[in-house]
C-alpha positions in Angstrom: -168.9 50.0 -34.6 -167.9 46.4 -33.9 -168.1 43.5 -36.1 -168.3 43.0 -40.3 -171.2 45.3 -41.4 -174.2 42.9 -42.5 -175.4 43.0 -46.1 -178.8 42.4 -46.6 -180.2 42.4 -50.5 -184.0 43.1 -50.8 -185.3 42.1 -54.5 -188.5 42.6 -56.8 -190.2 43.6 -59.2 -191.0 47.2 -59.2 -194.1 47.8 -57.4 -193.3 45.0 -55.2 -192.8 46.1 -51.9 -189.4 46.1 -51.1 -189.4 49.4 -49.6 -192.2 48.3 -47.0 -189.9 45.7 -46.0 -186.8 47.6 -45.9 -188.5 49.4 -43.4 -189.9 46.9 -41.6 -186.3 45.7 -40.9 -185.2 49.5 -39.7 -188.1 49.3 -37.5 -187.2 45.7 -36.1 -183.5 46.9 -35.7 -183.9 50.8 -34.1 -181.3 50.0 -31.8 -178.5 49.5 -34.7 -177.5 52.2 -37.6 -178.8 51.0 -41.0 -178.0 52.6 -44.1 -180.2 51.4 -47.4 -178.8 51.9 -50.3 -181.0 51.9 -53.5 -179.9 50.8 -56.5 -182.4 53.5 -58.5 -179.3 56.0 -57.2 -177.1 53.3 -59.4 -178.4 54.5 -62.8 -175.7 54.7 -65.3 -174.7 58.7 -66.3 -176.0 60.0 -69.2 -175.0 63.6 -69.5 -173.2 62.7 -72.8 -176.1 61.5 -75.0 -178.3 63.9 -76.5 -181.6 64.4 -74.2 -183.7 62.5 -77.3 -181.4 59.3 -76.7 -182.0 59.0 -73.0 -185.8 59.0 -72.9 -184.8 55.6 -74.8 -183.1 54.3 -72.2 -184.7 51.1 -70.4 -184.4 51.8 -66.9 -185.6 48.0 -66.3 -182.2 46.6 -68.3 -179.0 45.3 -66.2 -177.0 47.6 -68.5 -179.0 50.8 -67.4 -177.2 50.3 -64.2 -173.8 51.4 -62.9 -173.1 48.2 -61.1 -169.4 48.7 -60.6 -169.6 52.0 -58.9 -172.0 49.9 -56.2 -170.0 47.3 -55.6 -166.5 49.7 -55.2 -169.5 51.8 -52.7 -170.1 48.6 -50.8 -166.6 47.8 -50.7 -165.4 50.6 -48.9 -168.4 50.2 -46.5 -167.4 47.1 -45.5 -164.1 48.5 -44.7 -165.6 51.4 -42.6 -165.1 54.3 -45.1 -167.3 57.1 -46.4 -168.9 56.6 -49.6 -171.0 60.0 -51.4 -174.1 58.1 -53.0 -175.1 59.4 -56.4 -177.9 61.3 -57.3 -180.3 60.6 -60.0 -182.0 63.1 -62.1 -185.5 61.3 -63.3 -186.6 64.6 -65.4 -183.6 65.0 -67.0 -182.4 61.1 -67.4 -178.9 61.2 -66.0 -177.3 61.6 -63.1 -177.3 64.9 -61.2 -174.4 67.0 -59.9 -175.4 66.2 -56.7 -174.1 63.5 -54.3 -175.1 62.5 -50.5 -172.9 61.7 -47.8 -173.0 58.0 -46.7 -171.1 56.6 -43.5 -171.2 53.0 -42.7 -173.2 51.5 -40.8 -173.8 47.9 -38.8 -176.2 46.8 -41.5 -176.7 47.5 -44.7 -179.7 46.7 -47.1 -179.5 47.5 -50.6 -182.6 47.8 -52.5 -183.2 47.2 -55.6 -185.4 45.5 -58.8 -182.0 43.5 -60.1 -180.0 43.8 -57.1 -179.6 39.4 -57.2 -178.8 39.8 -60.8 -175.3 40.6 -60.8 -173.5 38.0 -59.2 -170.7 40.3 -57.5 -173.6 41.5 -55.2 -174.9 38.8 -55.0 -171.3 37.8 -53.3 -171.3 40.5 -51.1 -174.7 39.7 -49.4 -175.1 37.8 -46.2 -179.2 36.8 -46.4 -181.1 37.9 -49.9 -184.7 38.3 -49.9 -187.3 38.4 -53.2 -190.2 40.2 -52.8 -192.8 38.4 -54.8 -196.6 40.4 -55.5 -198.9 39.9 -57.7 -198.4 42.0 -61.3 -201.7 43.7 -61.1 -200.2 45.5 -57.4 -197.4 46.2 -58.9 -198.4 47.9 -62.0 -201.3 50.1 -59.8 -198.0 50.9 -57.2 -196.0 52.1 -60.1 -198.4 53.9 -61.6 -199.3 56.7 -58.2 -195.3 56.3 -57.5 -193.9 57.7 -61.4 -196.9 60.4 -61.7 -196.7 61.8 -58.2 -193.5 61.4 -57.3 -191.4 61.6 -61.1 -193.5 63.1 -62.6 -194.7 61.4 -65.6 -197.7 61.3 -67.3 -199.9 58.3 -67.3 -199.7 57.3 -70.9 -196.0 57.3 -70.7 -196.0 55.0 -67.5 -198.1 52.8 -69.3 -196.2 52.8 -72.4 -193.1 52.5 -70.2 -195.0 49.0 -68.6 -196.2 47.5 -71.6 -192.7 47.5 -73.8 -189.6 47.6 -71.7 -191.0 46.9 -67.1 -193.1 43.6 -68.3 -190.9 42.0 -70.3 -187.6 42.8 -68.1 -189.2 41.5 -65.4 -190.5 38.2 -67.0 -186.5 38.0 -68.7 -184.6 39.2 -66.0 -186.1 40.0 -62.6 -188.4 37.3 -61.9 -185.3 34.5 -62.9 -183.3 36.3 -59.6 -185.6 34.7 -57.3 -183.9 31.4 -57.5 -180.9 33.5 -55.9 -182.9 34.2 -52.9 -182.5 32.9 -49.1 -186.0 33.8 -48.4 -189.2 34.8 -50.5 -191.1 37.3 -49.1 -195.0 36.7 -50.7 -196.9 39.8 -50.3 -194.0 42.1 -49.2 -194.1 43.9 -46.2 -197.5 42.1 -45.1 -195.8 39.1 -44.5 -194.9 39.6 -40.7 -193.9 36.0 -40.4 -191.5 35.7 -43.3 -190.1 39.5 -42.1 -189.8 38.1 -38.0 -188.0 35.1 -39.5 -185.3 37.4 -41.5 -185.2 39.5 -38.4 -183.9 36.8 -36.5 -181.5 36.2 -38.6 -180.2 39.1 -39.0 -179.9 39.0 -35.4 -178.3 35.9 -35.3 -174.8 37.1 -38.1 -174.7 40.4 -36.1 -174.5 38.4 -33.0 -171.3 36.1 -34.4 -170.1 39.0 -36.0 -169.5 40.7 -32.7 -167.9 37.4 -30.9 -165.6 36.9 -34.1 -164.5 40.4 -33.1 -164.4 40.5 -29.6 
């Protein structure tokens, strides 16, 4: 690997689309090693609350997430070391006992609803995008995503929406878009907006390898 890895922060509400354009950028870049790092994985352990206390938890809060772990993770990809990426439980609310292997790689996007929120990520990024859909998408997306793929039922995605994903995004996601380098309307069906962020990315992978040559 030559060169500073390049950090690129994809934003959004949830429902958004930031995992279309994540991997629209893998499939612009096959000929370089990507790594995406969600911040879902980020989620704060709970195993010492009482299983009643963390089906209160707001998963949509900047305090749900275990921001400091990320950034020491991005850290030591930056400086070309092995990171093991936690593992989050969704049935049980806290974080598993399980952990995945992560090597770095020449770019790295990290994923995530509040990912522009905490300014020592915001730091560590070289471009920052901000997914911006329409709510009504979103909710429908989050919807078949919890029920098939977490599990839940639909009244308590619903009930999820209405009192704790709605009024997060409104108080904190939707402010992070001022952070962003690029707004991506209509997520990963913007192929203009995506080409454009390609060629960027191209561009600080390009002076990263002269700087190191």
């Amino acid at each position: 690997m030559q060169g500073k890895p390049v950090v690129i922060g994809v934003a959004g509400g949830s429902g958004s689309g930031k995992t279309t354009v994540t991997q629209s950028i893998c499939q612009r870049f096959s000929d370089k090693t990507i790594l995406v790092i969600e911040q879902d994985y980020y989620y704060k352990d709970q195993s010492d609350l009482p299983f009643e206390e963390r089906l209160q938890t707001n998963y949509d809060h900047p305090l749900a997430f275990d921001n400091d772990l990320l950034i020491e993770h991005i850290h030591q990809l930056l400086n070309f070391k092995s990171i093991e990426k936690p593992v989050y439980d969704y049935k049980l609310h806290t974080r598993s006992n399980k952990v995945v292997p992560v090597e770095p790689k020449e770019v790295i996007i990290l994923e995530g609803i509040l990912i522009l929120e905490d300014p020592r990520l915001v730091d560590l990024m070289d471009i920052k995008v901000f997914v911006d859909t329409d709510a009504d998408i979103r909710i429908v997306r989050r919807l078949l995503r919890d029920i098939k793929e977490r599990g839940r039922s639909l009244d308590s995605v619903i009930d999820q929406y209405v009192n704790s994903v709605r009024p997060m995004h409104l108080q904190f996601v939707e402010p992070t878009k001022r952070y962003a380098d690029i707004i991506i309307p209509e997520g990963g069906q913007n192929h203009v907006a995506i080409d454009i962020m390609a060629s960027k990315i191209s561009t600080i992978l390009s002076e990263n390898q002269q700087n190191n040559s």
